[in-house]
C-alpha positions as CSV (number, residue, x, y, z in Angstrom):
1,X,123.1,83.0,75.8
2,X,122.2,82.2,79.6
3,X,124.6,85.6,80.6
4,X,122.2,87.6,77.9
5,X,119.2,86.4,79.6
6,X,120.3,87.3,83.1
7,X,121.0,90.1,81.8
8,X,117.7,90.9,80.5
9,X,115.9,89.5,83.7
10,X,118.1,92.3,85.5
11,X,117.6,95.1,83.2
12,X,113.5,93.8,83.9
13,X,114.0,93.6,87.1
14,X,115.4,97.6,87.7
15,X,112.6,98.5,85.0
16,X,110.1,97.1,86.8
17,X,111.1,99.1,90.2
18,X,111.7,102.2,88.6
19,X,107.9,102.1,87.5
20,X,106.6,100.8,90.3
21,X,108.7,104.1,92.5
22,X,106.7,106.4,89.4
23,X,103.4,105.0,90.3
24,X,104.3,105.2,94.1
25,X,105.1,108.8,93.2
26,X,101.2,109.5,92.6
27,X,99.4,107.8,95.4
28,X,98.2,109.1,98.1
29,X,97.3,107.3,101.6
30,X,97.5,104.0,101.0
31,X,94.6,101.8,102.9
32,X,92.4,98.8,102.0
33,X,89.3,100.9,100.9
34,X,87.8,100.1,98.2
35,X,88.4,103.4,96.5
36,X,91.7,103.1,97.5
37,X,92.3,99.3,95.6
38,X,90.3,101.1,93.0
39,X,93.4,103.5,92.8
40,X,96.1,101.0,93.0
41,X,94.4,99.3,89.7
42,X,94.3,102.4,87.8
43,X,97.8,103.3,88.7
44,X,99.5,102.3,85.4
45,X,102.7,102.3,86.5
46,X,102.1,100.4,89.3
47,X,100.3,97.8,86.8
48,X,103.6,98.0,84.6
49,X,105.8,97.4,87.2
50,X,104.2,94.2,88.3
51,X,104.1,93.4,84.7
52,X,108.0,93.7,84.4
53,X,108.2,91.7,87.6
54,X,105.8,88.7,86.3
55,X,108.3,88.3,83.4
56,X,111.3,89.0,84.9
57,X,110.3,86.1,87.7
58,X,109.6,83.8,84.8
59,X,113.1,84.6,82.9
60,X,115.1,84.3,86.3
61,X,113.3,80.8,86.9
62,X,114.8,79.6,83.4
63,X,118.3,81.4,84.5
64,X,118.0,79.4,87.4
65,X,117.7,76.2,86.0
66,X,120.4,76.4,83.9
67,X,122.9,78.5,86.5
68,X,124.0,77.5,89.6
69,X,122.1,79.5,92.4
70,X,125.1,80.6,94.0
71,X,125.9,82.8,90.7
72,X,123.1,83.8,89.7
73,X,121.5,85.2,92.7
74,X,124.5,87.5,93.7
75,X,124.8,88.7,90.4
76,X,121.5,89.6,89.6
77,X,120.9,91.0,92.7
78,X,124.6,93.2,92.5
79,X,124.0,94.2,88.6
80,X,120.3,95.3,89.8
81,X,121.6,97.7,93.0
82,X,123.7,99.3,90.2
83,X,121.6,99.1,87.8
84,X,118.8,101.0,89.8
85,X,121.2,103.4,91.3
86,X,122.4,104.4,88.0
87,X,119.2,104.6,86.2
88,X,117.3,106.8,89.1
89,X,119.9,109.6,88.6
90,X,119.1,109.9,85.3
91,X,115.1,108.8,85.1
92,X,114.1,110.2,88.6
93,X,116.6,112.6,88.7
94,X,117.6,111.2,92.3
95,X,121.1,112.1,93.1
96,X,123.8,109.6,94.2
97,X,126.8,110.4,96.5
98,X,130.5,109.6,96.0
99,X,130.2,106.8,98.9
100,X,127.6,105.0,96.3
101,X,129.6,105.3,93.7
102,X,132.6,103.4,95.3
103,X,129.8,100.9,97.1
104,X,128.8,100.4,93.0
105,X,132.8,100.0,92.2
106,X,133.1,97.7,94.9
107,X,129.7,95.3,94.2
108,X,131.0,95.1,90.5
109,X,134.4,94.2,91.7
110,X,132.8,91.4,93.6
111,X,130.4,90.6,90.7
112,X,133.5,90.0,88.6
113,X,135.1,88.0,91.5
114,X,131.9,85.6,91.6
115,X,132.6,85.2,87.5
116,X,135.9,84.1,87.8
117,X,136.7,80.8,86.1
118,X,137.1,78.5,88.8
């Protein structure tokens, strides 16, 4: 049950980035006017994405006191660089070269290393 809600903290986690680069996507300078804050509020991905991230801290606080930091932390953060990588090629239409796709193979190898009984 704890592996199912890291899981969901990471899937969160990448969520909340990917909408946080969408609302990125459609600002312009960014400067502490007031016009410009004005922006930033009405940005609505912007506002998801810290959303995603509010819940996603509180799930990963709970993960954390229940995990070992030493686990959790490298795998979340791991599963979250593939996670992202994978899901901007298809959402943002970023592309991804073949030296990312072995540094992917390689962070899950490690991943799976970290998971190892012990």
């Amino acid at each position: 049950m704890i592996y199912f809600l890291l899981s969901i903290d990471i899937l969160l986690t990448a969520a909340a980035q990917l909408s946080l680069r969408r609302g990125a996507a459609h600002l312009g300078e960014i400067s502490l006017s007031p016009a410009a804050i004005s922006g930033l509020l009405k940005n609505y991905f912007l506002i998801l994405g810290v959303a995603l991230f509010t819940i996603s801290f509180f799930l990963y606080v709970f993960v954390l006191s229940k995990l070992q930091l030493n686990i959790v932390y490298p795998v979340a953060a791991g599963m979250t660089l593939v996670v992202i990588t994978v899901a901007t090629h298809f959402f943002l239409k970023e592309s991804f070269t073949a030296i990312q796709t072995v540094g992917i193979a390689t962070v899950i190898v490690g991943i799976t290393m970290i998971l190892l009984p012990r």
